[in-house]
KEMARVO-447006 format. One record per residue (C-alpha): residue in three letters; y, z, x. Coordinates in steps of 0.5 Angstrom, whole numbers, plus 500, padded with zeros to 3 digits. Example, Ala and Ser with C-alpha at 12.3 -4.5 7.8 and 13.67 -1.06 7.14 Angstrom:
ALA491516525SER498514527
***
This chain:
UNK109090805UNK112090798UNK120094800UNK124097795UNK130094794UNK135099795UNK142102797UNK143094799UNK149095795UNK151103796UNK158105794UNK162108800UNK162115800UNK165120806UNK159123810UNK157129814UNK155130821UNK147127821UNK143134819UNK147136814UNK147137807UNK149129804UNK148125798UNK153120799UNK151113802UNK155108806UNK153101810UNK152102817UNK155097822UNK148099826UNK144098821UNK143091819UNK138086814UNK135086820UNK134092823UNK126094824UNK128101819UNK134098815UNK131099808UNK128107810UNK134109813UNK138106806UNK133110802UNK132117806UNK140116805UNK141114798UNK137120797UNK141125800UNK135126805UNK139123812UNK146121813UNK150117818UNK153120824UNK160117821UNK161112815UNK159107819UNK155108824UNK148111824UNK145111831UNK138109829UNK136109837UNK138117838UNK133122839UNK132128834UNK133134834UNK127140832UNK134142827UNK135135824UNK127134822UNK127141819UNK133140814UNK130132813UNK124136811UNK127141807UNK130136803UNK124132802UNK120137799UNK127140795UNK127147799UNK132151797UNK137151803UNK141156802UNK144159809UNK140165811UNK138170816UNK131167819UNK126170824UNK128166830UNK133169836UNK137162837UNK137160828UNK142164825UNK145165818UNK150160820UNK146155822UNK146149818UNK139149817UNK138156817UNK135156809UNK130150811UNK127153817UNK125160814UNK123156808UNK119152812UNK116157817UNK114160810UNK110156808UNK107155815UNK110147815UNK114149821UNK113155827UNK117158833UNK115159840UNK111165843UNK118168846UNK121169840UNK126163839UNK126156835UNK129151841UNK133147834UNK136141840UNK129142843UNK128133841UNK122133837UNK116129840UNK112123836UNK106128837UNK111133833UNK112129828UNK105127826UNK105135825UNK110136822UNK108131817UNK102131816UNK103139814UNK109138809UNK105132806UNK098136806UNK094131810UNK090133815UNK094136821UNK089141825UNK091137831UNK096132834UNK090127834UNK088128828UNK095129825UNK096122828UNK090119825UNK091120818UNK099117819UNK095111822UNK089111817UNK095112811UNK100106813UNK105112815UNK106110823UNK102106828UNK101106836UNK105104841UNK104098846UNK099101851UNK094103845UNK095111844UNK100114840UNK105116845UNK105123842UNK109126848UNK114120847UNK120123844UNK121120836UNK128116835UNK132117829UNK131109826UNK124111827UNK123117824UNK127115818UNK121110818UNK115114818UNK119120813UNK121114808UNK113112808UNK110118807UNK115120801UNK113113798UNK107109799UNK111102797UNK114103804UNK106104808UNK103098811UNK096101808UNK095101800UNK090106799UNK093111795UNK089112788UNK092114782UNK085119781UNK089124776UNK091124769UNK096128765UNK100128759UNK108127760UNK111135756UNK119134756UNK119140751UNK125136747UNK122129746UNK126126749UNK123121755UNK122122762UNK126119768UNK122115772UNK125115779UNK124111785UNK125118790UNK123125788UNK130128787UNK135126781UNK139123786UNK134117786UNK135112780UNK131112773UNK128105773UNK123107767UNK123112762UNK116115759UNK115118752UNK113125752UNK106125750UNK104119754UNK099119759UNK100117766UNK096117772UNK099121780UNK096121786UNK101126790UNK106130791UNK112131795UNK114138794UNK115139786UNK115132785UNK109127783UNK108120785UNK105117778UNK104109775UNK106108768UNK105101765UNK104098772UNK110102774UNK111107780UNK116112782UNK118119782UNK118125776UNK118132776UNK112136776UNK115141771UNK114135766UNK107134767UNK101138763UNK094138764UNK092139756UNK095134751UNK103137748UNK103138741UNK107133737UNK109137731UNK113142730UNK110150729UNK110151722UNK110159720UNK104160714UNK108162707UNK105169706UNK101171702UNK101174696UNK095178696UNK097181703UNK090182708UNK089189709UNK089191714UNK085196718UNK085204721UNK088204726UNK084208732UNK084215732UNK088216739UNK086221744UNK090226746UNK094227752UNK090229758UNK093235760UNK099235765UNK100227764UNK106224761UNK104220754UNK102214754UNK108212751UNK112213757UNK108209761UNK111203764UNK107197767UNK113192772UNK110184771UNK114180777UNK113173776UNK113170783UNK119166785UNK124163780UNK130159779UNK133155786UNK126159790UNK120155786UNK115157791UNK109153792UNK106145788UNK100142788UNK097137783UNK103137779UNK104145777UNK110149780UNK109157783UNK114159779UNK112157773UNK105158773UNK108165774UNK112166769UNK106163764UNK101168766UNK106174767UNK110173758UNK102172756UNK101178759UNK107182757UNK105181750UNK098183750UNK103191752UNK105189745UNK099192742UNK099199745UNK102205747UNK105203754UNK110199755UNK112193760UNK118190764UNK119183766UNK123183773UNK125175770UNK123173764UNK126165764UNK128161771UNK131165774UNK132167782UNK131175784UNK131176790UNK125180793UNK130187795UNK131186787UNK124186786UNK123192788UNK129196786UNK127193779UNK121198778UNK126204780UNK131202775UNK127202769UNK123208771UNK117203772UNK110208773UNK105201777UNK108194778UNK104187779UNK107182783UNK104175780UNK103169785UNK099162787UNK097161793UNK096154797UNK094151803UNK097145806UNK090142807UNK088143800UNK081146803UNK082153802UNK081156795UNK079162792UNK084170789UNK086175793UNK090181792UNK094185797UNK097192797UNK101195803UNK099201807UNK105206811UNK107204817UNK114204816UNK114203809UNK119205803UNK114206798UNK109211800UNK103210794UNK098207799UNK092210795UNK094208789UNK097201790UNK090201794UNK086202787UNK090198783UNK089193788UNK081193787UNK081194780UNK086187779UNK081184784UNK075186781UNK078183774UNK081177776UNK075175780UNK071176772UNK076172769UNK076165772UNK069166778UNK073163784UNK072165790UNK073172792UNK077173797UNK077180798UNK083185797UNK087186803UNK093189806UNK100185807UNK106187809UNK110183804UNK117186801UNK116186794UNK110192795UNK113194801UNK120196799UNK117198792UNK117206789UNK111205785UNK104203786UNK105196788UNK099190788UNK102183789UNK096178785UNK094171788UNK091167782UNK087162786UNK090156790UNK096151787UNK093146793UNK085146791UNK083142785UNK077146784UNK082152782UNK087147778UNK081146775UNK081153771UNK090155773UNK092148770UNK090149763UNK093154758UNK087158755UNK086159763UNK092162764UNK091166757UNK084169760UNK088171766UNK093175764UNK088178759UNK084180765UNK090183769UNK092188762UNK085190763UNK086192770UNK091196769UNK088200763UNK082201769UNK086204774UNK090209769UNK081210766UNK080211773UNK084213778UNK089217774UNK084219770UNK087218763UNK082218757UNK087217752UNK087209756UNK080208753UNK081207746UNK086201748UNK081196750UNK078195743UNK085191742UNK082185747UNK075187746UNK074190753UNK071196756UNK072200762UNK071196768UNK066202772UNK069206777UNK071202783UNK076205787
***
């Protein structure tokens, strides 16, 4: 099996305790040349994934814990693993893992037991691990056995002397670092049957080259640079990262530097104007303000780009959530250019807003509807299709049930004529983002980040730009409907569209 040769020749570093947060790598006087896991252990630790228990010593015979295979995880997949409340009785906010564990749970990576608790020095089981794995990586995990197998059939880990897995057998941390570091690299597996299936164009945006790296994090070596514009070939991912081959050589780059359509190579050059101006066309006679209505001028449409900053939701095929979500919400934001209504973006670059700010972002500006814009994914990559979720009081802050309910149908309805994947229904959902909002709230999944079928239509430009059409014209069709506001049906001549029919 083909090693990478790393961290043999580490500088020493101070490190803390193992579980911890750490990018600093030492030489373990337990770990020699030729112990079973001495290039994993070295390669987990160069990337600040695993420590040592001390500088030198990293006790690869220990059991691990529930909590330190949730921060490896989250650390793998780059979580954003900043301390927080979680939703178990025995996590708090002060819990080292505490960031990594919701993030996980919300992702559906990782979950509790029935009385409530986490049980974080509970010791993980190998059957727990394949688990674990096979759900944090994608692979087919809707069981212990056929989590196991899919470990098995890709190189990833193998039996135990009597033939079984051993899956109720607790898992070592020598071992463990094994299996994480093979399921992160496919140079380290005993099985290679990864292909390099996919392509896509190399987009650095300034023209600068792209850091090849031997791990999916900046603190893994460059061990080649890309031009922008090349193709490159990938075969997965591991949380925003994508494992490519270029010239024959594999690694590691960001997936927000991969694009499916081709980047343009030349600068965009603003025509001279012309000396003979086009002329340009009546404008539409507007109708006046329905009685009782503020004008249409008044009217503030709230665009929430899902995720942003240190929070980048969910990646898949070489796209990142939060920004397939900013893409979608500036293009929809300009088609509010063309008329009356206004719109407002609760972020308009890389930014982190808190979901509470979400909310509180309507009221501030006087917003009048808000469209929360997501993708979504599933960890096996089978599930596909759009939905859109409103909420209905129960306990709730915002009382707009029937409102929110129609925008929700309308937003469905339109996104479902835009890119014709999968109706998955309009449905309720207490998430905070509607539930904590002063306005009719609806939240949009596009279609699924992890389904190539989806990707096939997201992951372009001109798909996205049909997306954010539709999700304009949905809100001029619960203004024309549900509001019943005449004064919206001249709009719609701006984008070439017409009223949906009513639907609500």
């Amino acid at each position: 099996m083909k090693k990478l040769a790393v961290c043999l020749t580490l500088s020493l570093a101070a490190l803390v305790p193992f579980g911890q947060d750490s990018k600093a790598a030492a030489n373990f006087t337990d770990v020699g040349t030729t112990h079973r896991a001495q290039a994993e252990i070295y390669y987990l630790v160069e990337g600040g994934i695993t420590s040592g228990v001390s500088e030198t010593r990293f006790v690869p015979e220990q059991q691990v814990t529930r909590v330190q295979a949730a921060a490896m995880l989250g650390r793998t997949l780059n979580l954003n693993g900043e301390q927080r409340a979680t939703n178990f009785k025995d996590v708090g906010k002060n819990n080292f893992a505490s960031g990594y564990i919701q993030q996980l749970v919300d992702k559906k990576i990782i979950s509790g037991y029935p009385d409530g608790s986490f049980k974080p020095n509970n010791t993980l089981s190998r059957g727990e691990m394949a688990v674990l794995i096979g759900r944090a990586f994608e692979y087919k995990s809707s069981s212990v056995s056929v989590a196991a197998s899919s470990l098995i059939n890709k190189g990833i880990a193998s039996g135990i002397a009597d033939g079984s897995f051993g899956e109720t057998q607790t898992i070592k941390r020598g071992d463990f670092a094994v299996f994480l570091a093979r399921s992160i690299n496919a140079d380290f597996r005993t099985a290679d049957n990864e292909k390099f299936e996919h392509n896509a164009y190399v987009d650095t945006k300034d023209g600068s080259k792209l850091n090849l790296r031997t791990g999916p994090n900046t603190s893994y070596p460059s061990i080649a640079s890309i031009p922008s514009g090349k193709i490159v070939s990938y075969s997965y991912s591991v949380g925003e990262w994508v494992y490519i081959t270029s010239d024959n050589v594999k690694g590691f780059v960001h997936s927000a530097y991969l694009q499916s359509d081709k980047p343009s190579d030349k600068p965009v050059v603003t025509p001279p104007t012309s000396p003979t101006p086009t002329p340009t066309p009546p404008p539409t006679k507007p109708v006046p303000t329905p009685p009782g209505k503020k004008p249409l001028s008044d009217i503030t449409v709230v665009i929430d780009a899902g995720h942003g900053g240190s929070d980048p939701g969910s990646s898949g095929h070489g796209f990142i959530e939060k920004n397939v979500t900013l893409n979608v919400a500036k293009k929809m934001e300009k088609y509010y250019d063309k008329v009356p209504m206004k719109a407002k973006m609760t972020r308009s670059s890389d930014t982190y807003v808190s979901l509470n700010a979400r909310g509180a972002y309507a009221s501030k500006v006087k917003g009048d509807i808000f469209v929360s814009i997501h993708t979504n994914s599933h960890t096996t990559g089978s599930a596909n299709g759009t939905e859109t979720y409103y909420y209905t009081r129960s306990a709730a802050v915002n009382p707009n049930v029937s409102q929110s309910k129609a925008l929700a149908k309308y937003v469905q309805n339109r996104q479902l004529e835009a890119w014709g994947l999968t109706d998955r229904g309009v449905k309720v959902m207490n998430l905070a983002v509607l539930r904590q909002n002063t306005v009719p709230a609806v939240l949009a999944e596009l279609g699924f980040i992890s389904s190539s079928k989806d990707m096939g239509i997201m992951g372009t430009e001109a798909g996205r730009e049909k997306m954010a059409k539709a999700l304009f014209i949905a809100t001029l069709d619960y203004y024309y409907y549900y509001e019943n506001r005449t004064d919206v049906l001249p709009l719609y001549s701006t984008v070439n569209a017409t009223p949906s029919g009513k639907l609500h």
